[in-house]
C-alpha positions, 0 to 999 in steps of 0.5 A, a space after each residue: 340132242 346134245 348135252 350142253 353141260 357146262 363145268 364150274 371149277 374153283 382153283 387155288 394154286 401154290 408153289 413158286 407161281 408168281 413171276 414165272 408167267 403163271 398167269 398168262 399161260 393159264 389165260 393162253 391153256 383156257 383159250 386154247 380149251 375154250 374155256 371161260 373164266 378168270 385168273 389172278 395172283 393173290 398175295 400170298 402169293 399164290 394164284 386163283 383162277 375159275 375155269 368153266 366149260 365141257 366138264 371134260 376140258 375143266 378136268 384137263 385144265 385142272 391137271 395141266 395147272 398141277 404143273 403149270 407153265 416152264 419155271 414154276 414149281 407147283 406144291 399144291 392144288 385145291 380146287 372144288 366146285 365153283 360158283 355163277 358168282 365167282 364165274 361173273 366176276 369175268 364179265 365185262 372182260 372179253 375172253 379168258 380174264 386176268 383180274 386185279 391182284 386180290 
């Protein structure tokens, strides 16, 4: 029998990570893991995003937005356990969802 245990994540992402493609390379990472989720800028200027999936996948994600796509310059990465809430925000978008600027 296979587990099927699935991973929530809550992340928020700062440094120079707006106007570099931040998002849309984390949309393309996301789907490439397979992962659910969202992403979206903040303004502050910052970016927030949710991930869900095989916890090791989640784990890799996180990682990988350490560094993020060519031009950013990641400072800071908090991330902890996300919420079903904050994952259901995605519904009704198909694939991995970029929200509305909050």
């Amino acid at each position: 029998m296979t587990d099927t245990v699935e991973k929530i994540v809550h992340v928020l992402v700062s440094g120079r990570v707006q106007g570099v493609g931040f998002r849309a390379w984390t949309i393309e990472e996301a789907e490439a893991r397979r992962l659910r989720g969202w992403v979206r800028n903040l303004r502050s200027g910052g970016v927030e995003a949710v991930f869900a999936g095989p916890p090791q996948a989640v784990d890799a994600m996180v990682e990988a937005s350490r560094k993020g796509p060519y031009g950013a310059r990641v400072t800071g990465v908090e991330a902890r356990t996300g919420t079903a809430a904050e994952l259901a925000l995605a519904q009704g978008y198909s694939g991995f969802a970029h929200l509305p600027t909050r």
